[in-house]
N, C-alpha and C positions, 0 to 999 in steps of 0.2 A: 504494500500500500504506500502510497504517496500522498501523505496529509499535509496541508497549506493553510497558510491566512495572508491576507492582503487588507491594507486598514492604512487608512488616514487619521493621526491623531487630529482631534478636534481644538487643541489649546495651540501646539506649535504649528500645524500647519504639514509636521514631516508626512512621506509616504515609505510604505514599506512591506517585504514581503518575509515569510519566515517557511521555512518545509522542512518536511523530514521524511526516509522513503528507504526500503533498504535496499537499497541501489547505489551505486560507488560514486563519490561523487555529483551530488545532484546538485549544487552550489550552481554551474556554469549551464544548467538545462531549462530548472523551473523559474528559478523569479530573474523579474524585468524589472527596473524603477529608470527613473528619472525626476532629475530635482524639477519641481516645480509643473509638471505633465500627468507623471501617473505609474500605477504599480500594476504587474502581470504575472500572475502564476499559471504555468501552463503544464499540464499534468498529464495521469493516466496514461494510453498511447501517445506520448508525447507530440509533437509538433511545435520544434522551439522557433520557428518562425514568427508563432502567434505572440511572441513577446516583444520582437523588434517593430513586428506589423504593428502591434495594437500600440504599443506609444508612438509610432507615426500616425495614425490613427485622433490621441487624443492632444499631442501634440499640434496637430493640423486644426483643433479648433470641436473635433466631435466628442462627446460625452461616452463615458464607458461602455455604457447599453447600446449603443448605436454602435460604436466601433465592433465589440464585440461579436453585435448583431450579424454585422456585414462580415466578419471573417467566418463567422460560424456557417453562412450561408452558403461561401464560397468553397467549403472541405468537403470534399465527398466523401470523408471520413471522420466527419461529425458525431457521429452515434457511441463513437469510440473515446472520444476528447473529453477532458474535464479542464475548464479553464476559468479564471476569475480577474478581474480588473477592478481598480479603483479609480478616480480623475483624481483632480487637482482641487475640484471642488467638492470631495467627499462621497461621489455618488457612487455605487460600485452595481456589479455586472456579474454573474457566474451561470456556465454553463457545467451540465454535468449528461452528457451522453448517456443514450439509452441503456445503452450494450457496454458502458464499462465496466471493468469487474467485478461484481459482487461482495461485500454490501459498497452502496456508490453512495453518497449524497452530497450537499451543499447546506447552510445556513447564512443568511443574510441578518447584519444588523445594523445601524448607523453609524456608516464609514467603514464598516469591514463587513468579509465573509470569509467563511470558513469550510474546506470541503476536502474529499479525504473518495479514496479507493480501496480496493482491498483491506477492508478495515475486518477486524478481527472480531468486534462485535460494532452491535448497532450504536448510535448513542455519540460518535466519535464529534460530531459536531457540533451537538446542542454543549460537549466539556468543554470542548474549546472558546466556544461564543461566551459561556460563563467565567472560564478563567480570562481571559481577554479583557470583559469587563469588571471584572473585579481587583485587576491586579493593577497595582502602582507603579510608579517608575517611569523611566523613558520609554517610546514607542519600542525599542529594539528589547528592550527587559519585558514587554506586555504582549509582546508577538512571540517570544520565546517562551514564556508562561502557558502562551496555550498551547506551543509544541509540547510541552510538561505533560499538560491536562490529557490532551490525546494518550500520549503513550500510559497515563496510568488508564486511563477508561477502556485500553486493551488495544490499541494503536493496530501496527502492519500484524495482517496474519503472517508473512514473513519472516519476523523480526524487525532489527534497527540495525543503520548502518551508516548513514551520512544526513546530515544537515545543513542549514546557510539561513540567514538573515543578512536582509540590503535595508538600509533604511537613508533616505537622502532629503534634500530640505525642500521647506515649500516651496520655495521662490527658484524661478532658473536662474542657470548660470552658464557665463560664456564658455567658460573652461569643465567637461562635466566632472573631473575628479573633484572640483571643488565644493562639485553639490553633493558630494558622499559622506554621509555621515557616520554610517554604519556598515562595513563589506566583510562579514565573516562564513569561514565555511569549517564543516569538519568532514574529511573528506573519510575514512574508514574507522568505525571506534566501536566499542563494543553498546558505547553508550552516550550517541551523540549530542542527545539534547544538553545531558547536564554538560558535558564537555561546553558545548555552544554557548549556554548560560556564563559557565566560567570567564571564556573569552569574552564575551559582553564585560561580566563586572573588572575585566583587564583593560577593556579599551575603555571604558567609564573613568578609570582611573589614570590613564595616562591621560585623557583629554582635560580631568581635572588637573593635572600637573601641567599642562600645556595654557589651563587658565590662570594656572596661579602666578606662569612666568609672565602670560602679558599685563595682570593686575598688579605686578610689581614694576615692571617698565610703566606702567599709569603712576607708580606713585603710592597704591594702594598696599600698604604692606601688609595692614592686617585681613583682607580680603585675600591678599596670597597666601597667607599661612592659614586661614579658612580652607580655602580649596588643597593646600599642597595634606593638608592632612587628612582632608576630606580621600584622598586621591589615597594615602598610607591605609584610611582605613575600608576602604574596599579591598583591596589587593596590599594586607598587613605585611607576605611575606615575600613580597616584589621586590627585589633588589637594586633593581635599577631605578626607579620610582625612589627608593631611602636616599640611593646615592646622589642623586638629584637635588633631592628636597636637602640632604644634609649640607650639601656644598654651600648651597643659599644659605641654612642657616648660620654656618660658620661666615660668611659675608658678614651678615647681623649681626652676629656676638652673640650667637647662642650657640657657643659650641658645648655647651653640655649636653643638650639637645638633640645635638647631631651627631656627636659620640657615638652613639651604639648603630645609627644608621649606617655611619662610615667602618666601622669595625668591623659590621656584621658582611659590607661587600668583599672587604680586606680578607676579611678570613674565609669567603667563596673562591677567591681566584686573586693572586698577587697581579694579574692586572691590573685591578683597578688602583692600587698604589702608582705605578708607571703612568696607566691614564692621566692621572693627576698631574704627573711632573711634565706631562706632555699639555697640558690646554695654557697653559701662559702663552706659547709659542702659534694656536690656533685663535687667539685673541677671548678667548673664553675666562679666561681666570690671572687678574693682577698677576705682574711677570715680579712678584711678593714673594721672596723666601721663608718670613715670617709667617705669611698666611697659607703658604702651602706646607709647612710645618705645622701649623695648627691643625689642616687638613688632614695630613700623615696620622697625628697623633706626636704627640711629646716626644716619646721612642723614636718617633724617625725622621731628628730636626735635619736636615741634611744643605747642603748649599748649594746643589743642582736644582734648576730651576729653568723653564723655557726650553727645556731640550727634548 
């Protein structure tokens, strides 16, 4: 089975698709988005055309019903497709072929829909419509919830095997990787969805580290150290993420703070000690022996510097 949602969150505006299916790799087959256009899951006997089509489709100005309509028309292998679309202005669209394979269906709600093949028991839809709206968080945390919800209500009679979430922003963009908000896939895992969820609260986390650097370039200090902790305590035992946030804070004068962040890299891999001695010369870190001794630690005051 190949279970899906497609959903436009109502507050930011994002679009996004989420699947799971046990088939290798299904990231690059079922969902379609585009910032500011619209989202396409294209399923069952696949036909990944239907995802490039239908955002030309609603990109060109048609609404997801209509687009949808007219591609469904045109397949002479329609009876076999399961397909779903959202627009840009929340409306969505799912077909689910006669002849897909048993048990087949779709649910529809405002801004999303939900629909699933080869599902192992009936029911697969109305859990995900529920967990969908019930759960919190960013669109890519609430589209992944309902890939949850499915696999406990008894998901692919197959098994599990790969997953993806795309979620991109309202508004278009001239450049499209900049309308990406969300691109993750699990491409073979015994248990993809939580894997998937993982990866979400990883990328949640660096983008919070990524907000907390430009809220410090504004000036805002304590708005960075809001977010850069925020960012520690999704992904507490992320490495790269401490070592980050620690550097900054030794900038600050909080190296007590940052102590155990900068230890704990050190004692992963003596790279990151070297990295160190290497960013004065990439422009990243005062060409400061004092300060990249602070960095080291005490123990490792040394007078290379910039190299």
């Amino acid at each position: 089975m190949t279970y899906s949602i497609v959903a436009r969150d109502a507050v930011t505006g994002e679009l996004g698709v989420a699947v799971q299916s046990h088939f290798f790799s299904v990231g690059p087959i079922v969902p379609w988005v585009e910032a500011g256009v619209g989202a396409v899951a294209t399923q069952s006997l696949v036909d990944p055309s239907y995802g490039p089509r239908g955002l030309d489709g609603m990109r060109a100005g048609g609404s997801a019903s209509e687009v949808l309509a007219a591609l469904v028309a045109g397949d002479e292998a329609a009876a076999v497709r399961q397909v779903a679309m959202v627009d840009a202005a929340g409306a969505v669209a799912v077909h689910t072929g006669e002849r897909c394979i048993a048990d087949a269906g779709h649910l529809t709600g405002i801004g999303f829909t939900v629909q699933a093949n080869m599902m192992r028991n009936p029911g697969i839809p109305e859990a995900m419509a529920a967990a969908f709206r019930s759960a919190t968080g960013t669109l890519a945390e609430r589209l992944v919830a309902a890939l949850v919800a499915a696999e406990e209500a008894g998901g692919d009679i197959r098994g599990r095997q790969s997953s993806a979430v795309r979620v991109v922003r309202a508004t278009r963009a001239d450049d499209p990787s900049k309308g990406m908000v969300v691109d993750l896939r699990v491409e073979d895992h015994p248990d993809p969805n939580t894997e998937l969820s993982r990866l979400v609260q990883v990328q949640i986390g660096y983008q919070q580290l990524q907000r907390s650097e430009d809220l410090r370039l504004e000036g805002d200090e304590d708005g960075a150290r809001e977010a850069a902790r925020l960012a520690l305590s999704l992904v507490p035992d992320n490495v790269e993420i401490g070592f980050w946030w620690g550097l900054e804070l030794v900038k600050l004068g909080s190296d007590a703070e940052a102590r155990p962040l900068l230890d704990r890299a050190f004692a992963t891999d003596p790279g990151w000690r070297e990295l160190v001695r290497r960013l004065p010369a990439a422009g990243l870190l005062d060409d400061d022996p004092s300060l990249v001794a602070r960095i080291l630690g005490s123990s490792q005051v040394t007078g290379r510097s910039g190299c």
